[in-house]
Residue frames as a rotation matrix with the C-alpha (Angstrom) as fourth column:
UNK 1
-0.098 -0.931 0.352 93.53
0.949 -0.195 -0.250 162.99
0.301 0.309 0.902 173.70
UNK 2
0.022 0.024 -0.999 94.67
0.496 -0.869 -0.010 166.19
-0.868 -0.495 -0.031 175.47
UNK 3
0.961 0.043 0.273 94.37
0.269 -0.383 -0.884 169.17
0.066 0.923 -0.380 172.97
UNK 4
0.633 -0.774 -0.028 98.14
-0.707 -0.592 0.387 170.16
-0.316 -0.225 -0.922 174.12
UNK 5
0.093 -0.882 0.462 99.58
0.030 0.466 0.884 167.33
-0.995 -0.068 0.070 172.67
UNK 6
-0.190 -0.247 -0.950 101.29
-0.813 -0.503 0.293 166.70
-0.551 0.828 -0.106 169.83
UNK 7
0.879 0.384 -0.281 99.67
-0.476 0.692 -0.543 164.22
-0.015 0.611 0.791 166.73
UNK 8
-0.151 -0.913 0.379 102.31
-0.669 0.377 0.640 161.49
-0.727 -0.157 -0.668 167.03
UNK 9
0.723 0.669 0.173 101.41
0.099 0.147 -0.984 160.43
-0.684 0.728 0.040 163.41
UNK 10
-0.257 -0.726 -0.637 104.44
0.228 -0.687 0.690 160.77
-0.939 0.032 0.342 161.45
UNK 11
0.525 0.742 -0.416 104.13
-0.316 -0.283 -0.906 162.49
-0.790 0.607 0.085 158.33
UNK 12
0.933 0.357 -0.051 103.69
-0.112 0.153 -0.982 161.32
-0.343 0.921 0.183 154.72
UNK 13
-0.307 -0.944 0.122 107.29
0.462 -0.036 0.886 160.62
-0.832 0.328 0.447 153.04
UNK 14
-0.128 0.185 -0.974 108.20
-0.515 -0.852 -0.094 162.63
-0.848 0.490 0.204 150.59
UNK 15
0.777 0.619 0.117 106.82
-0.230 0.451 -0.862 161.78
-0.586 0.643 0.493 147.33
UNK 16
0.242 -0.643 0.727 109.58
0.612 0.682 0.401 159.20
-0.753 0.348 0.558 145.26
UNK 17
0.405 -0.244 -0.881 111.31
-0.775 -0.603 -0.189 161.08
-0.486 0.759 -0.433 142.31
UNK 18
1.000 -0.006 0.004 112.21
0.007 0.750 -0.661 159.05
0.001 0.661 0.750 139.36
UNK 19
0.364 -0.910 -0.200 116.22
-0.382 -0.342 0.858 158.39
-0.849 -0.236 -0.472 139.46
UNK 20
0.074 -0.230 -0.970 118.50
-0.970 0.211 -0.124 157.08
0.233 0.950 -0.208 136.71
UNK 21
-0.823 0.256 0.508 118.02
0.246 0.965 -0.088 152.86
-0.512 0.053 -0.857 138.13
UNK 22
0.153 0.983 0.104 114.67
-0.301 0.146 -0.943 153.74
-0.941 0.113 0.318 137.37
UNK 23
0.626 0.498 -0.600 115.03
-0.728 0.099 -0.678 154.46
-0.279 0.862 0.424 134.24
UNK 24
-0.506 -0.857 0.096 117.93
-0.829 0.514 0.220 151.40
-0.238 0.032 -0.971 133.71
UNK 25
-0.697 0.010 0.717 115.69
-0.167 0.970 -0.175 149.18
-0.698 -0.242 -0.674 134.49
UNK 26
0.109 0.820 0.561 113.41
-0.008 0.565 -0.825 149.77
-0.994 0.085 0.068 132.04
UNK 27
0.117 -0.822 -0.557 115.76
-0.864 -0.361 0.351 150.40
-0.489 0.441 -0.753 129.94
UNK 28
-0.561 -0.806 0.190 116.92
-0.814 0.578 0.050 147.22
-0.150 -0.127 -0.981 130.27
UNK 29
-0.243 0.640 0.729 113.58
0.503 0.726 -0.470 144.73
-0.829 0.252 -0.499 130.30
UNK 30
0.516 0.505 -0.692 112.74
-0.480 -0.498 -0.722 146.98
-0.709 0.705 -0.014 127.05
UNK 31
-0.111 -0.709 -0.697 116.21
-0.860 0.420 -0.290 145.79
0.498 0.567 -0.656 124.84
UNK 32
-0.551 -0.165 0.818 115.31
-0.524 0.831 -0.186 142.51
-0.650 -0.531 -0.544 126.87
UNK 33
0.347 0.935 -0.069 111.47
-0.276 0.031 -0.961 142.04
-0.896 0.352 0.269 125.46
UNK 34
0.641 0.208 -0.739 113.00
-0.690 -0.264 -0.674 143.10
-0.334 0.942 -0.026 122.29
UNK 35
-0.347 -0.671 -0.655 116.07
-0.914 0.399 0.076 140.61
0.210 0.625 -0.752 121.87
UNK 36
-0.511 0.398 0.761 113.42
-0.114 0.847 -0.520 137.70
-0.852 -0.353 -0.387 122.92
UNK 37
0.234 0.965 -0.118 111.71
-0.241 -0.060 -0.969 138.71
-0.942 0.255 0.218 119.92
UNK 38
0.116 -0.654 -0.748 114.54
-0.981 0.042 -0.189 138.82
0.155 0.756 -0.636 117.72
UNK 39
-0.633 -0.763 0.133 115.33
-0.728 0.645 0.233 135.39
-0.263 0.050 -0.963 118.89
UNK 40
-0.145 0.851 0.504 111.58
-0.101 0.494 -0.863 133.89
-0.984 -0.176 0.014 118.77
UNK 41
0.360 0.502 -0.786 110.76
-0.508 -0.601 -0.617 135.09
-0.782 0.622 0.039 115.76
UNK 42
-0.113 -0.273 -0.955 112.87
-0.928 0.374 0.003 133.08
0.356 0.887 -0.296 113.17
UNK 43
-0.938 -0.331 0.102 112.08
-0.346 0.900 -0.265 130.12
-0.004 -0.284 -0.959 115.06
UNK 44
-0.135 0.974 0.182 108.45
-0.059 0.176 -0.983 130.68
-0.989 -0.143 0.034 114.76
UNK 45
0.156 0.121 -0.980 108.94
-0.814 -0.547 -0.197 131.82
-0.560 0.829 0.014 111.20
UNK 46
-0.816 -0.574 0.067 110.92
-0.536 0.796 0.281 128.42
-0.215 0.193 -0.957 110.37
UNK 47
-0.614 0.255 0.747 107.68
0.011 0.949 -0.315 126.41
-0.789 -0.185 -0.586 110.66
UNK 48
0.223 0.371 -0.901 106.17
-0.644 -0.638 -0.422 128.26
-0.732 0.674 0.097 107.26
UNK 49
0.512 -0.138 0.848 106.09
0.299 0.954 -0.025 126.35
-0.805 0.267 0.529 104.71
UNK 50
-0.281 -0.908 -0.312 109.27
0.105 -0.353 0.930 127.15
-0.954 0.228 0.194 102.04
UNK 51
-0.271 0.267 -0.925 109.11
-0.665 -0.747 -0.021 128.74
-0.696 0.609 0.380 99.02
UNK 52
-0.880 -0.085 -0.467 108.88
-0.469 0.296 0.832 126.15
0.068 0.951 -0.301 96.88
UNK 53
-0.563 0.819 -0.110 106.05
0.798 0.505 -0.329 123.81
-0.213 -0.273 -0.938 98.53
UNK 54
-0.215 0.571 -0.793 104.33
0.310 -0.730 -0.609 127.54
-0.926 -0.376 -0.020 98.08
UNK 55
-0.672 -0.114 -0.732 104.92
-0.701 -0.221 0.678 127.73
-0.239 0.969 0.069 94.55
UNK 56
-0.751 0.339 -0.566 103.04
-0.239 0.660 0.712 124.62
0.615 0.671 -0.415 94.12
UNK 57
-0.997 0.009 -0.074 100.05
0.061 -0.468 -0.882 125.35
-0.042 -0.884 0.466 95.75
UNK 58
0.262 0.905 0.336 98.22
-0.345 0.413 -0.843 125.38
-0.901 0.105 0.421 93.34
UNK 59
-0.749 -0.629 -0.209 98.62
-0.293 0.032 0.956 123.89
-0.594 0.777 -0.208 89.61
UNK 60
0.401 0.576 -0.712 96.37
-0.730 -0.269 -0.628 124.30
-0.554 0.772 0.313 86.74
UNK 61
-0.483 -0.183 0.856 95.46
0.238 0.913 0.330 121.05
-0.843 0.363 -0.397 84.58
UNK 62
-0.406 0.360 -0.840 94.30
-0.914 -0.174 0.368 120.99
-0.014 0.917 0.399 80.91
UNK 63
-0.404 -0.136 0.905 92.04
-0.259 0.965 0.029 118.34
-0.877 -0.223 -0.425 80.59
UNK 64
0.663 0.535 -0.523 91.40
-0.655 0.077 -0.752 118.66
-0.362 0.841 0.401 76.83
UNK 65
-0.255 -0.724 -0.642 94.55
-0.882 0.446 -0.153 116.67
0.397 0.527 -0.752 76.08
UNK 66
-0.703 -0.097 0.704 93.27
-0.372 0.894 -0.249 113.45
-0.606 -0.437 -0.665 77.79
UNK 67
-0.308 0.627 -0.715 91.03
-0.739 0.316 0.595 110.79
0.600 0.712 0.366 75.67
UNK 68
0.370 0.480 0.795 89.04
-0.901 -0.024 0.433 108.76
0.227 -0.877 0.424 77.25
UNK 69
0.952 -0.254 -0.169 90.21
0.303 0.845 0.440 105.56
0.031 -0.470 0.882 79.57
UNK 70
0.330 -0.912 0.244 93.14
0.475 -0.063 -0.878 107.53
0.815 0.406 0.413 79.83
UNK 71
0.777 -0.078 -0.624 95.53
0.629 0.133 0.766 108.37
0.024 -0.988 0.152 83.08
UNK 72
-0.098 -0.946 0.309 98.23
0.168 -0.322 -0.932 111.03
0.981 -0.040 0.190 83.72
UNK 73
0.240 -0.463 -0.853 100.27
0.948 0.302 0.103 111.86
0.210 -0.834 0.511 86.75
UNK 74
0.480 -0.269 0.835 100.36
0.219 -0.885 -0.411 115.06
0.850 0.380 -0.365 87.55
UNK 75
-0.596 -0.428 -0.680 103.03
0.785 -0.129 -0.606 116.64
0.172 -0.895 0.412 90.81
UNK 76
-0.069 0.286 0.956 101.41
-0.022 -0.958 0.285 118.66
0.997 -0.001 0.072 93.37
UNK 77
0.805 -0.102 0.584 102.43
-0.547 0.253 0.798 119.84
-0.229 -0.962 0.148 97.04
UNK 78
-0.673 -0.732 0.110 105.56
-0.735 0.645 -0.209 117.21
0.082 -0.221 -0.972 95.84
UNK 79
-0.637 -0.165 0.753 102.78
-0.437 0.882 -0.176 114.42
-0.635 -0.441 -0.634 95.24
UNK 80
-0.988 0.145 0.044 101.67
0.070 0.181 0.981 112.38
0.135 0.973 -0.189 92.50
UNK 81
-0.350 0.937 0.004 97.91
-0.467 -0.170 -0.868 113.35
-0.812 -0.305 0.497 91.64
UNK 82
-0.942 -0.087 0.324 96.07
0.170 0.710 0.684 110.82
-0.290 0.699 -0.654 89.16
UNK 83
0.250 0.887 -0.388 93.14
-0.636 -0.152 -0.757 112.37
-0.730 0.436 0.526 86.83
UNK 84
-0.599 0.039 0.800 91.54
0.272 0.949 0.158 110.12
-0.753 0.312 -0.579 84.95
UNK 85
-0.672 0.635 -0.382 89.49
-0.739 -0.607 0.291 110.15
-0.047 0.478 0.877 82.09
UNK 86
-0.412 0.550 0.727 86.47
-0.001 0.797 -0.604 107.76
-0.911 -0.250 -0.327 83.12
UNK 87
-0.878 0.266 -0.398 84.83
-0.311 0.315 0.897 106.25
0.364 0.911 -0.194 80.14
UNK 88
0.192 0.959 -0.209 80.53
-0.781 0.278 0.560 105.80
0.595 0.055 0.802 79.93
UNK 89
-0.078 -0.214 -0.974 81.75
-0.309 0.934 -0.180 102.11
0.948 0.287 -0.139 81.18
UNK 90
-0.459 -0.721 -0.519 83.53
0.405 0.350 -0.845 102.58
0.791 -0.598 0.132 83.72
UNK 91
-0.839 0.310 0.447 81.39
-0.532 -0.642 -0.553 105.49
0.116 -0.702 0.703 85.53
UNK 92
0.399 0.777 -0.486 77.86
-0.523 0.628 0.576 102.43
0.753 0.024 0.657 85.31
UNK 93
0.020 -0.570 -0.821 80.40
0.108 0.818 -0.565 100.18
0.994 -0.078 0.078 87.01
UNK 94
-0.696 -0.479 -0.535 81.36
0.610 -0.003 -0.792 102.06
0.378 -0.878 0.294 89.65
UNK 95
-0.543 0.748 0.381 77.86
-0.838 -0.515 -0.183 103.62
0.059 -0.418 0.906 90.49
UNK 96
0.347 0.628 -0.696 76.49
-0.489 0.755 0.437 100.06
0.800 0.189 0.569 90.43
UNK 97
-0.592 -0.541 -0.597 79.01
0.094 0.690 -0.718 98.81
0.800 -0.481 -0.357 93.09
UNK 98
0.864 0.456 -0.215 76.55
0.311 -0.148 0.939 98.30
0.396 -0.878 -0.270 96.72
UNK 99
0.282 -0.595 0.753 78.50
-0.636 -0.703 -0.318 100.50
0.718 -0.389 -0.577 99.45
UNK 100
0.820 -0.151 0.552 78.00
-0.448 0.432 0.783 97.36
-0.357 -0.889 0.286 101.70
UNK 101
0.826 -0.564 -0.015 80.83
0.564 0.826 -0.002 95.89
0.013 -0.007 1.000 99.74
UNK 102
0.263 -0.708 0.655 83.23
0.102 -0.655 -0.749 98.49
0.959 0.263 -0.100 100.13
UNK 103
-0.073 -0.718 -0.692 85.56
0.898 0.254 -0.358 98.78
0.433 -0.648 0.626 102.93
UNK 104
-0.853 -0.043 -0.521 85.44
0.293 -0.865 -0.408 102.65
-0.433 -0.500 0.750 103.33
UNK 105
-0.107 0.906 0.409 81.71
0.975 0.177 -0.136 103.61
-0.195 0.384 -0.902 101.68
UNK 106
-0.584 0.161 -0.796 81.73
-0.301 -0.953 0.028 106.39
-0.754 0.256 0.605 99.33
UNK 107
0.658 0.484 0.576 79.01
0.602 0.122 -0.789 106.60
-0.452 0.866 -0.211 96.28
UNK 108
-0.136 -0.775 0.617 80.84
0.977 -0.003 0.212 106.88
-0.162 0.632 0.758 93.36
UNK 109
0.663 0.141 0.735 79.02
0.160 -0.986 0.045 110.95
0.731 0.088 -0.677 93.04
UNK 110
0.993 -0.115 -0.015 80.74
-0.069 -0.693 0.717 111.97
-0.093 -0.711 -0.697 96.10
UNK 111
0.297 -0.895 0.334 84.42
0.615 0.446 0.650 111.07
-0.731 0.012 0.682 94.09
UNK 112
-0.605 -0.332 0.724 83.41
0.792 -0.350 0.501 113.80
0.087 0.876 0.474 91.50
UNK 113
-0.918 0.063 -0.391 82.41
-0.038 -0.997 -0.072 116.87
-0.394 -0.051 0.918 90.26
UNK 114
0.317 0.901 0.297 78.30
0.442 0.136 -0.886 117.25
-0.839 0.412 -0.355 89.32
UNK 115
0.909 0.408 0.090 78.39
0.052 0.103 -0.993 117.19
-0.414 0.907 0.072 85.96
UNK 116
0.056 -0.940 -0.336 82.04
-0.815 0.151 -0.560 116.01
0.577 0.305 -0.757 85.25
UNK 117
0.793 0.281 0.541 81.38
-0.404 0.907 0.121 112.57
-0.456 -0.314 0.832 86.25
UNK 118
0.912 -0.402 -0.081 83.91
0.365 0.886 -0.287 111.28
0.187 0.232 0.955 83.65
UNK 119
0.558 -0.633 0.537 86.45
-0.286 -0.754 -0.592 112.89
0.779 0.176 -0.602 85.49
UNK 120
0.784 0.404 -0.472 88.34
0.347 0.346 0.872 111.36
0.515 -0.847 0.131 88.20
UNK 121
0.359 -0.890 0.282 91.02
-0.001 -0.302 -0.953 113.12
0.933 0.342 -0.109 90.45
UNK 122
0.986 -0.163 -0.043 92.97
0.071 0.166 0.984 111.73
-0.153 -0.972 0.175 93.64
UNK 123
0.219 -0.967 0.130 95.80
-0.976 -0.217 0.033 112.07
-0.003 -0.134 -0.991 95.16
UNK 124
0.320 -0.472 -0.821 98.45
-0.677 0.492 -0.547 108.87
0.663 0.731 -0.162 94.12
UNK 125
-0.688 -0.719 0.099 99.50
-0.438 0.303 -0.846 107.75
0.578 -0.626 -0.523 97.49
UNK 126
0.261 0.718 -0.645 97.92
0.300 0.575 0.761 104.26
0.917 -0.392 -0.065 99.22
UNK 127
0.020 0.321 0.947 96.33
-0.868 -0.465 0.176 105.18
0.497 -0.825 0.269 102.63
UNK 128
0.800 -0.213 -0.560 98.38
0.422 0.864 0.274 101.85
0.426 -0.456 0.782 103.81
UNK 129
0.458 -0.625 -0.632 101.48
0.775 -0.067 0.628 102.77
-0.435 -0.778 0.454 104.16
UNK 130
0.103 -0.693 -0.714 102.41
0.158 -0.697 0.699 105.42
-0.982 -0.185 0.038 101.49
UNK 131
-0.260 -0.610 0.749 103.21
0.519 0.565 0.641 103.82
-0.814 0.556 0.170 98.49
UNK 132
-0.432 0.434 -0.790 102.29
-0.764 -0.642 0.064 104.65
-0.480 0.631 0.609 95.04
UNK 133
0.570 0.598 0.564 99.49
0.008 0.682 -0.731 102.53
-0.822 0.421 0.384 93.12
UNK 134
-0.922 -0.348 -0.167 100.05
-0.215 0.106 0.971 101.24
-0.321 0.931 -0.173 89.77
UNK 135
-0.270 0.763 -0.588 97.24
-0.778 -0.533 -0.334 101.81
-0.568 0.367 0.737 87.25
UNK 136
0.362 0.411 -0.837 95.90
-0.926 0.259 -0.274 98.98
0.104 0.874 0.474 85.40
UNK 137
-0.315 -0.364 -0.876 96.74
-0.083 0.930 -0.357 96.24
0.946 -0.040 -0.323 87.60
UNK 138
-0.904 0.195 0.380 95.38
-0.275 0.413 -0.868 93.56
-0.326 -0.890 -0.319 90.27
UNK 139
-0.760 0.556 0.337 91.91
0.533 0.830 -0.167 92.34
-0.373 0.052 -0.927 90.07
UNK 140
0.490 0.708 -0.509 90.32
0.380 -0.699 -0.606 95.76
-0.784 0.104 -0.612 89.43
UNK 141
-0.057 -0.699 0.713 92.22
0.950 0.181 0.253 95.81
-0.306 0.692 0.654 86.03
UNK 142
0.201 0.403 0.893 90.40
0.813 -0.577 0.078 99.37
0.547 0.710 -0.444 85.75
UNK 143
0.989 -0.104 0.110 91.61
-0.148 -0.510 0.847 100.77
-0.032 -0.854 -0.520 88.95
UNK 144
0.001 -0.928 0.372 95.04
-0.868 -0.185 -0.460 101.41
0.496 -0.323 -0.806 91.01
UNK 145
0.786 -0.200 -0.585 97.14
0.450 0.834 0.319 97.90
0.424 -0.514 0.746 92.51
UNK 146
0.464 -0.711 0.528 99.72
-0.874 -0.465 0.142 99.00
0.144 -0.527 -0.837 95.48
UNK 147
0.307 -0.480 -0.822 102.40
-0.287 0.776 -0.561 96.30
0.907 0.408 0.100 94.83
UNK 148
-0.645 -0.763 0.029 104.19
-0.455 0.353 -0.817 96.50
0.614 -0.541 -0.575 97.95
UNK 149
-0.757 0.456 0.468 101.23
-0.419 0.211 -0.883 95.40
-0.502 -0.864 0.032 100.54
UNK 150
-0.948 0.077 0.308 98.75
0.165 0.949 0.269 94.54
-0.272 0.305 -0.913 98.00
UNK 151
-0.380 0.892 -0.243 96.21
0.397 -0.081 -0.914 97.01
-0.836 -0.444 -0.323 98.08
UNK 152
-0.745 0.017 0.667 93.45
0.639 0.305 0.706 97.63
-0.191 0.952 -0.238 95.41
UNK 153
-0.506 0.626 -0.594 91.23
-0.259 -0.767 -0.587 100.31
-0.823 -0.143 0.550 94.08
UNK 154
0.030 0.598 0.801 88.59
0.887 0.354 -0.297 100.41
-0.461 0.719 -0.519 91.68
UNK 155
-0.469 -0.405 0.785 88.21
0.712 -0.699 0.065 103.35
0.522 0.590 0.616 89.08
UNK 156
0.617 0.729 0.297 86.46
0.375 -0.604 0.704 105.39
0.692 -0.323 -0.646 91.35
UNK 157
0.008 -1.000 0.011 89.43
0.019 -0.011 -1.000 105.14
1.000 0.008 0.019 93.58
UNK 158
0.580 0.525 0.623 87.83
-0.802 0.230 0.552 103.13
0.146 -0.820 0.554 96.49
UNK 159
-0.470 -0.852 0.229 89.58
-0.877 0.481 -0.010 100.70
-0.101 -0.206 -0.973 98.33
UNK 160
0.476 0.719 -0.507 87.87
-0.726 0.646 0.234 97.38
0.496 0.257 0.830 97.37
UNK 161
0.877 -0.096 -0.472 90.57
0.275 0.904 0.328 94.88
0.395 -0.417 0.819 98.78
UNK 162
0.165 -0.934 -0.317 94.03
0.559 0.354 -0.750 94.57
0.813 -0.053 0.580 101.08
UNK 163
-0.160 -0.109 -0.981 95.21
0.985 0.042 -0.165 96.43
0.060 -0.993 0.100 104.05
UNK 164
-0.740 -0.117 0.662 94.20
0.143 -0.990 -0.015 100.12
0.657 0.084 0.749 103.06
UNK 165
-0.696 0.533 -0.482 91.75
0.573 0.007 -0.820 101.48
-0.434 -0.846 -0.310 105.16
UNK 166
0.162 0.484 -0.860 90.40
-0.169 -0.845 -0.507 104.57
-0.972 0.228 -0.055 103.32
UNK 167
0.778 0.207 0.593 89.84
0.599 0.037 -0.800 105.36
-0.187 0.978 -0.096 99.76
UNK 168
-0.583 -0.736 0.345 92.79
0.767 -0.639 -0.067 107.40
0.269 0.226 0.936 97.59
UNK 169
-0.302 0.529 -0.793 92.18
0.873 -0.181 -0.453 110.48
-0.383 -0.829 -0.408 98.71
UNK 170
0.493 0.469 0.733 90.40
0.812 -0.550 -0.194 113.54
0.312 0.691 -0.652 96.81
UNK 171
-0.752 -0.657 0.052 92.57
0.644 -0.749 -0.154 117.06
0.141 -0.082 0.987 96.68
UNK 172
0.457 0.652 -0.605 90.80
0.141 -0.724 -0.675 120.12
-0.878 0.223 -0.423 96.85
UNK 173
-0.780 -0.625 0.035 90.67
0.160 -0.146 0.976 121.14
-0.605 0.767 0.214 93.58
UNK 174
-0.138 0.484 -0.864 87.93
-0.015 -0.873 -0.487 122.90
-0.990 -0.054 0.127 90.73
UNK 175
0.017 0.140 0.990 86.74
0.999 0.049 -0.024 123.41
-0.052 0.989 -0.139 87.41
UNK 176
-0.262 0.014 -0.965 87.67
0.152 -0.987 -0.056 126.84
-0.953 -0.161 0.257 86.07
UNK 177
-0.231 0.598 -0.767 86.39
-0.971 -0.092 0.221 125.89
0.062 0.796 0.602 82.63
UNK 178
0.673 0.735 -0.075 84.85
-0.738 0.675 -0.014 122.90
0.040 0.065 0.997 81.50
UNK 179
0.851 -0.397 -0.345 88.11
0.177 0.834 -0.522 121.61
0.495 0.383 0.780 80.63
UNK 180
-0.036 -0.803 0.596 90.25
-0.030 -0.595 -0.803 123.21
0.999 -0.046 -0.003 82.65
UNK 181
0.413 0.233 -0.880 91.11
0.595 0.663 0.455 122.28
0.690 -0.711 0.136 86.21
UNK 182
-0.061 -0.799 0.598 92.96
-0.319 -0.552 -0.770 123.91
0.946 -0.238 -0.221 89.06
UNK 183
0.316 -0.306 -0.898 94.22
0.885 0.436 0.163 121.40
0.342 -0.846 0.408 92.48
UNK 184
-0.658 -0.632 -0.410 94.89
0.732 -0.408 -0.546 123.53
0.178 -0.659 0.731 95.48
């Protein structure tokens, strides 16, 4: 290059100045952003579970009013939970059963609390199709019979015969005194 010409480079545009589109547009994807959230939001919120199912969450049992060989029904969550009081008898029985005869194999310890053996406490609902056992009937005369399909538990609240698969199933759920329970 001759030094007499001229740099045929052109020069630099001029640096961009913010205008009002600019700021429109972000204007605009801002009150966007935000009315996606407004609309997300109660549709995410919806899948919470409603006040009441929260109320019962958890529910505190007395278990000085039971005597023994005795059953109540308590609701929790909206489902029927069955504490027993196991009698000396009944808790030999069902630690004596072999696991090979049992359909789903639980020892009868791993259905209770250490030291609150004569306690027993599942949830009500056969792991066939739904139903609700009845207490003191079928061949385990000491266990739960599910009329509609036939299945049977023992007092431990193992499936022993019919189309359940699984045992009733244990809640979470505590001793806060000796006598004094709390599911949930």
């Amino acid at each position: 290059m001759a030094q007499d010409e001229p740099d045929e480079t052109p020069p630099p545009p001029p640096a961009r100045q913010a205008t009002r589109r600019d700021f429109l547009y972000i204007a605009t994807g801002a009150v966007g952003a935000v009315g996606i959230g407004a609309v997300i939001w109660p549709l995410i919120n919806q899948l919470n579970p409603d006040a009441s199912t929260l109320a019962l969450a958890t529910v505190d049992f007395d278990l000085s009013a039971l005597e023994e060989g005795q059953v109540v029904t308590i609701k929790w969550r909206g489902q029927p939970v069955f504490v027993r009081y196991r009698t000396p008898e009944d808790i030999q029985a069902m630690q004596a059963v072999p696991l090979s005869e049992l359909k789903d194999p639980a020892p009868d310890s791993a259905r209770v609390k250490p030291g609150h053996e004569q306690y027993l406490v599942v949830i009500g609902i056969c792991t066939h199709l739904g139903c609700v056992p009845l207490f003191n009937a079928g061949t385990y005369s000491d266990g739960w019979f599910c009329p509609c399909h036939g299945s049977q538990y023992d007092a431990a609240g193992r499936i022993r015969s019919g189309p359940a698969p699984l045992n009733l199933v244990l809640p979470p759920y505590e001793f806060v005194t000796d006598t004094r329970i709390t599911i949930g």
